[in-house]
C-alpha positions in Angstrom: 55.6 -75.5 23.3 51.5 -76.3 22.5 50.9 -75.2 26.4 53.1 -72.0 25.7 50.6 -71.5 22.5 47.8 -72.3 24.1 48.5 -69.7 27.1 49.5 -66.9 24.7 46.3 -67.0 22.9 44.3 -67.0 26.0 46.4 -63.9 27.1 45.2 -62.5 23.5 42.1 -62.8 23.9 41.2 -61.7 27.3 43.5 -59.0 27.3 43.6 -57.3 23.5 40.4 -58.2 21.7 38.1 -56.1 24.0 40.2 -53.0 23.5 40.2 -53.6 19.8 36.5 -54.2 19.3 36.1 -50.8 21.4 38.3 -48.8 19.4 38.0 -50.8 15.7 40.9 -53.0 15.9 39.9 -56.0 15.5 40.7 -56.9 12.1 44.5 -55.9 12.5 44.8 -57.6 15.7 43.8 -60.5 14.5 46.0 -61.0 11.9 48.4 -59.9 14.0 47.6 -62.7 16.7 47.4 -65.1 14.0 51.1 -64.7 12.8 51.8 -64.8 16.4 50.2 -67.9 16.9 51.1 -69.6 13.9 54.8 -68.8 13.5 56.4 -71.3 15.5 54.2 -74.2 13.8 55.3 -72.9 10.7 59.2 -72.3 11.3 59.8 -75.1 13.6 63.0 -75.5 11.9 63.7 -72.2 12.7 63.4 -72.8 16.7 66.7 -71.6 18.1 66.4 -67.6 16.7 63.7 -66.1 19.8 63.1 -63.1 17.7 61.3 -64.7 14.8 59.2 -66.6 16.9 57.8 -63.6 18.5 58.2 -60.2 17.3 57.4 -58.0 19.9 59.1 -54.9 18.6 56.8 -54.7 15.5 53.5 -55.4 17.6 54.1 -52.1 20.0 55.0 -50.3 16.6 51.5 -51.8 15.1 49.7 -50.8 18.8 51.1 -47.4 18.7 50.1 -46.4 15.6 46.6 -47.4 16.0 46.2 -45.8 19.0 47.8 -42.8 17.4 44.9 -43.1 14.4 42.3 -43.7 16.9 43.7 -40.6 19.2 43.3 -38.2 15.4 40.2 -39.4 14.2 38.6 -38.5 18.5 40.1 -35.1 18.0 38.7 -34.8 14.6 35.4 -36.0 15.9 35.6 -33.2 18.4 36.2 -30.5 16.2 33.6 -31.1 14.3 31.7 -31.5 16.8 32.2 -28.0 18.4 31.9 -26.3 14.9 28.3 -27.8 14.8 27.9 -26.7 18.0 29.3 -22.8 17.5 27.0 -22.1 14.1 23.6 -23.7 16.3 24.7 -21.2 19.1 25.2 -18.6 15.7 21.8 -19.9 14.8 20.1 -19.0 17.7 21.7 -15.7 18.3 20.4 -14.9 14.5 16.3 -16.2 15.7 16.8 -14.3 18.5 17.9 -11.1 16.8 21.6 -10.1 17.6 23.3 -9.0 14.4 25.2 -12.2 13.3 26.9 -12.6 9.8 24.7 -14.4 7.5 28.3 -16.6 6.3 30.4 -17.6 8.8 33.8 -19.5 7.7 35.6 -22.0 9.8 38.6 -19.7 10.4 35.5 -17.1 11.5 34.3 -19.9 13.6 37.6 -20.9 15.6 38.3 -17.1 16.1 34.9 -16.5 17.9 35.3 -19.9 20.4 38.9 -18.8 20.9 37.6 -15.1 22.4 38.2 -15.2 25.9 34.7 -13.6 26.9 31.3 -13.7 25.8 30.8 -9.8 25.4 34.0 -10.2 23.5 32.2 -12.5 20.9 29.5 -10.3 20.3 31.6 -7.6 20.0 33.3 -10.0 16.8 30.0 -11.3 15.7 28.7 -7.4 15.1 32.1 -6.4 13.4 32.0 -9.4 11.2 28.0 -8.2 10.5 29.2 -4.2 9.7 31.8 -5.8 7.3 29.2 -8.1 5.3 26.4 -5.3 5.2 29.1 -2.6 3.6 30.3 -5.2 1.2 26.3 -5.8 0.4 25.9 -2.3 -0.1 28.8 -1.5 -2.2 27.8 -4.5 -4.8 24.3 -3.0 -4.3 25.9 0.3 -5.3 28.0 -0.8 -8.0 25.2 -3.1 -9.7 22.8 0.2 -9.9 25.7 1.4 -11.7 26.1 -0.6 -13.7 22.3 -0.7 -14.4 22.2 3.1 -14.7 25.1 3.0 -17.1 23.3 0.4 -19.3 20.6 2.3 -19.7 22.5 6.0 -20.7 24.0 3.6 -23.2 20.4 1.9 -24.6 19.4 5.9 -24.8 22.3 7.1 -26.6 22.4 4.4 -28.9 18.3 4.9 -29.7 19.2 9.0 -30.2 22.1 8.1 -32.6 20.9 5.6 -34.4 18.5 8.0 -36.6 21.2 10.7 -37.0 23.9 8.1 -38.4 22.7 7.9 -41.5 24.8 7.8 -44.7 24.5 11.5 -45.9 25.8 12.6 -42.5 29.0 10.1 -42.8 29.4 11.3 -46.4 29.6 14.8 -45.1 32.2 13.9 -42.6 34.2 11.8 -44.6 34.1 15.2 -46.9 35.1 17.1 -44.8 37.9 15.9 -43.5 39.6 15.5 -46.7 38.6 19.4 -47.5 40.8 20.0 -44.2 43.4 18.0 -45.3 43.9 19.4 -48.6 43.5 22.8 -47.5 46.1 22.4 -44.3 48.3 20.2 -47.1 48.2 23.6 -49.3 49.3 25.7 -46.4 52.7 23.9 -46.1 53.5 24.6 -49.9 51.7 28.1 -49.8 50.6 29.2 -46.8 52.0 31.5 -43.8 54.5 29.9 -40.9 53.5 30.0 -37.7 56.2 28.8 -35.5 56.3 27.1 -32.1 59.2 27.3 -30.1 59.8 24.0 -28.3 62.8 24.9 -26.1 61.3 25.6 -22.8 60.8 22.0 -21.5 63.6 22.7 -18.7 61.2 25.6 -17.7 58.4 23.7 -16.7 57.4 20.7 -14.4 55.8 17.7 -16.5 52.4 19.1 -15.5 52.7 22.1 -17.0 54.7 20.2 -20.5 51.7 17.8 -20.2 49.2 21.4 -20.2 51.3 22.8 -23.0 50.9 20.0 -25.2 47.2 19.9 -24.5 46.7 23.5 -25.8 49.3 22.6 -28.3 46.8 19.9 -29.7 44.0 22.0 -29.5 46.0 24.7 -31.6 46.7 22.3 -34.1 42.7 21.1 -34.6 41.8 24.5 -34.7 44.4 25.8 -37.4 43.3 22.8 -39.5 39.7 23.5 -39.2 40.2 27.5 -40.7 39.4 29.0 -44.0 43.5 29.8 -44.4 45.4 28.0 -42.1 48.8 28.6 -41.2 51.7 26.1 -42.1 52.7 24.6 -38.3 56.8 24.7 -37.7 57.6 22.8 -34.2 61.1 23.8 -33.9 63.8 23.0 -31.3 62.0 19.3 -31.4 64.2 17.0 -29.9 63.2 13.3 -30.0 62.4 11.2 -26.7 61.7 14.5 -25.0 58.9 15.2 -22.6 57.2 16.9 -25.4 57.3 14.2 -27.5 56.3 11.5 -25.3 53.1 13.3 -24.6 52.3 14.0 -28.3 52.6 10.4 -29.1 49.8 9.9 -25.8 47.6 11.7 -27.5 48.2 11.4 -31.2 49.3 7.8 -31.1 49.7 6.3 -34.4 48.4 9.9 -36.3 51.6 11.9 -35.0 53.6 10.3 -38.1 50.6 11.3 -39.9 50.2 14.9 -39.2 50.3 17.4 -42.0 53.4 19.7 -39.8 57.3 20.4 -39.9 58.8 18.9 -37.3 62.3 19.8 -36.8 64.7 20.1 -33.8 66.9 23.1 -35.6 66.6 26.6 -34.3 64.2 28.8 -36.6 66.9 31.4 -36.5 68.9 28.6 -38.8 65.5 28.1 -40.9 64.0 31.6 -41.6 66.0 34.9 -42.4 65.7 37.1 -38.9 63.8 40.6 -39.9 60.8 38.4 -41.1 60.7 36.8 -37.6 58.6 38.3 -34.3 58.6 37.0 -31.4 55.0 37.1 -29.8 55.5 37.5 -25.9 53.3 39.5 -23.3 56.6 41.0 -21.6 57.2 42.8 -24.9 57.7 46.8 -24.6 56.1 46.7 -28.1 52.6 46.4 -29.3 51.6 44.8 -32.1 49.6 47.5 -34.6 48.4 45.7 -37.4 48.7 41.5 -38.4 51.7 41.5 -40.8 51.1 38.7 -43.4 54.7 38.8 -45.0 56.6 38.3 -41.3 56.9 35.0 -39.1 54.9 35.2 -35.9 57.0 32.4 -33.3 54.5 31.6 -30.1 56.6 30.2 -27.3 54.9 26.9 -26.4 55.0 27.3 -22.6 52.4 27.2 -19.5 54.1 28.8 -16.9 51.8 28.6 -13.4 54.2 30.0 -11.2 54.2 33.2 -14.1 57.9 33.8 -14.4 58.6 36.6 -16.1 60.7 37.7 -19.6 61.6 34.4 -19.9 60.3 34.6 -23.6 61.8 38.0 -24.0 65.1 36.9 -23.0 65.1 34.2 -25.5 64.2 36.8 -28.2 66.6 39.0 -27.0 69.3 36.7 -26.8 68.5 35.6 -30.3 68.6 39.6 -31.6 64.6 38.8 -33.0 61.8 41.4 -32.9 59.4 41.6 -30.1 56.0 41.9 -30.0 52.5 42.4 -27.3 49.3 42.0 -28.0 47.1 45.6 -27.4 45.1 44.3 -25.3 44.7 47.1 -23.2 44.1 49.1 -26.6 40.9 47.5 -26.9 39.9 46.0 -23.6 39.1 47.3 -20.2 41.4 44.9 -18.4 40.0 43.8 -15.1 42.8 41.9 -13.3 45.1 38.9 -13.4 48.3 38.6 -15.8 48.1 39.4 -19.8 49.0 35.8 -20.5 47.0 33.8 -22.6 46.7 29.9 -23.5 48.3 28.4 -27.1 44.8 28.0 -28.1 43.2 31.2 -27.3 46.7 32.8 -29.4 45.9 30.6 -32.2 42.3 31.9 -32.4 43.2 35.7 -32.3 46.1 35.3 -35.0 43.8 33.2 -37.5 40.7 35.5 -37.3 43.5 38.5 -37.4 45.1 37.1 -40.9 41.4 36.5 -42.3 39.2 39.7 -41.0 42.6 42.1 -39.5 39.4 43.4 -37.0 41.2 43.0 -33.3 37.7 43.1 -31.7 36.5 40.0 -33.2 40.1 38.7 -32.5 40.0 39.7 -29.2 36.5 38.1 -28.1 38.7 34.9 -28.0 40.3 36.0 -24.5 38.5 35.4 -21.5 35.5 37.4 -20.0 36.8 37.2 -16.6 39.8 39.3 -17.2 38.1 42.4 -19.1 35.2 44.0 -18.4 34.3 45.1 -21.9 35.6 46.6 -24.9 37.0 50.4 -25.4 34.5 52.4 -27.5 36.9 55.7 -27.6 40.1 56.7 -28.0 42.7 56.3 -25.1 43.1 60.3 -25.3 39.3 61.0 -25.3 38.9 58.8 -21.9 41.5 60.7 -20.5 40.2 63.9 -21.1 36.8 62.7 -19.5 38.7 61.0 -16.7 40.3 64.6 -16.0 36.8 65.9 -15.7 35.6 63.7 -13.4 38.3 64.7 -11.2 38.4 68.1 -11.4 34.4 68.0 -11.0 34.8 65.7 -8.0 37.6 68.2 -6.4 36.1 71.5 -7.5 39.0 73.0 -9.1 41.1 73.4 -11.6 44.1 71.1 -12.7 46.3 73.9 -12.9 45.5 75.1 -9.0 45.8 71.5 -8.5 49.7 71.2 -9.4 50.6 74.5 -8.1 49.6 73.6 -4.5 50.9 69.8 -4.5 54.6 72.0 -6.1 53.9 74.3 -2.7 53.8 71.8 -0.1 56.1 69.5 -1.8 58.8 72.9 -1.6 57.4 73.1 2.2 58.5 69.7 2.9 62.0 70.0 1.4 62.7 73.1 3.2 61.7 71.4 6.6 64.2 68.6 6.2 
């Protein structure tokens, strides 16, 4: 048994220790060899069982997992090694001047030894440089920005600071509670001005979202006049498009607001010979601003202009129709006669304090008039009658008898 011992540490030592002192080893081997070696002085009781004596089965596993750690960490090593390798090649390329990304990740890295050619790595080295120069420039961009912005906001703040001063915030604060109370009067007192809000299945939500844009603007402007009218929203229905847009731009103010807000009819709310309904289809034009009737403005932006859908409504309801003369008092140009909410409120307050329809009138848009009528309609027509009888050289008389001649001609030859 000592011979057996004696050969089977020999074998040990001749055989394993120089692989384990070249791969780092040695400490587990040699416990290892020690059990082995000791464990039939220590169980000698224990003599007839051959697999306690020697476990051979544990060893290999003890073997193979070392080689299997030794096998990782020489892969690992290798890696690394080639990574170091790739950013000195990187490094050189950089010295020598080929446009090489100044950060390079390890994903970056494994992607350019993995390209199969080297004009294919500089081809991925220059698209990895474009990419880090635009992303320099547009934090370059963004920080002169943000620079630029800084300083618009140092200047404003220097400009404002002298004009905020106490008096001015007085004078606000003033103000706005003359507005109130005046526009606060206006719904015990004052004149209705009603908005019809039944058109919403008219429009697209562009055009409900332009609507209540002018709608907005109407109501700052009535609130700002000398006599402002008392503002009736009617045919209001509640989680409509209409509403969702007041409440974007109000917010918490809409409950606020000094208006009637109702979602009746005002057929059911005013008696019908004080109402007139404003629309530009109207055969009738509006003469003078009454201030005992009720002027309804339908609240609509129609881009794709459909026509007498207003006038229907009026008609359909049995109300009186009305048109602004605007071609009364304006050389029209071209383009329809329909005008924004806000450019109606404007005429119809400086009508009910002034009743003059040129300074009304100055409120519609340059582009679509050339310039006011300084005559009569029937005086223009007599001097438009001269001009063509002086541009002809006769008379309007010889005129109609020879167009009555040679229309009879051309009846007789059919």
């Amino acid at each position: 048994m000592q011979s057996a011992n004696m050969l089977l540490k020999n074998f040990l030592r001749c055989s394993v220790f120089p692989f384990a002192a070249q791969h780092g080893m040695k400490k587990d081997l040699f416990s290892l060899s020690r059990t082995l070696i000791l464990s039939p002085r220590l169980n000698k009781d224990n003599s007839c069982s051959p697999s306690e004596k020697l476990d051979l089965d544990a060893w290999k596993e003890v073997m193979k997992s070392g080689l299997q750690e030794v096998s990782a960490t020489v892969s690992e090593h290798k890696e690394v090694s080639t990574l170091a390798a790739a950013r000195e090649i990187l490094e050189m390329w950089r010295l020598v001047g080929r446009p090489v990304p100044e950060n390079v990740s390890e994903e970056q890295l494994k992607t350019f030894m993995e390209c199969p050619s080297k004009s294919a790595k500089k081809k991925y080295l220059k698209y990895l440089y474009l990419k880090e120069l635009y992303k320099k420039n547009d934090k370059r961009k963004m920080d002169e920005k943000r620079e630029r912005r800084l300083e618009m906001q140092e200047a404003a703040s220097k400009t404002e600071e002298p004009k905020k001063n106490s008096f001015l915030c007085l004078w606000a604060s003033s103000m706005d509670k003359t507005y109130n109370w005046r526009v606060a009067q206006s719904m015990i007192f004052g004149q209705p001005l009603v908005f019809d809000m039944s058109y919403e299945k008219d429009m697209s939500v562009r055009e409900v979202a332009n609507t209540v844009r002018q709608i907005v603007l109407s109501e700052g402007c009535n609130r700002r006049s000398v006599d402002p009218f008392h503002i009736h929203f009617c045919n209001f229905k509640d989680d409509s498009l209409y509403h969702k847009e007041f409440i974007k731009h109000y917010r918490e103010a809409w409950g606020k607001l000094l208006i009637t807000v109702t979602d009746r009819c005002y057929t059911d709310i005013f008696p019908k010979d004080k109402l007139i309904y404003l629309t530009a289809d109207s055969p009738k034009v509006m003469k003078t601003f009454d201030h005992d009737k009720i002027y309804i403005v339908g609240s609509m932006v129609d881009k794709s202009i459909k026509t007498g859908v207003s006038l229907a409504q009026a008609k359909r309801l049995g109300l009186e129709t009305a048109a602004l003369p605007l071609e009364k008092y304006l050389l029209w140009n071209s383009g329809a006669k329909n005008l924004t909410l806000d450019q109606m409120m404007h005429i119809l307050l400086t009508l009910k304090d002034t009743g003059d329809w040129k300074k009304a009138l100055e409120f519609v848009p340059k582009r679509k008039y050339c310039g006011f009528v300084n005559k009569p309609v029937h005086e223009l027509k007599k001097t438009l009658n001269l001009i063509n009888i002086l541009k002809l050289g006769k008379r309007q008389g010889e005129l109609k008898k020879q167009f009555a001649k040679n229309y009879s001609k051309k009846l007789t030859q059919k």
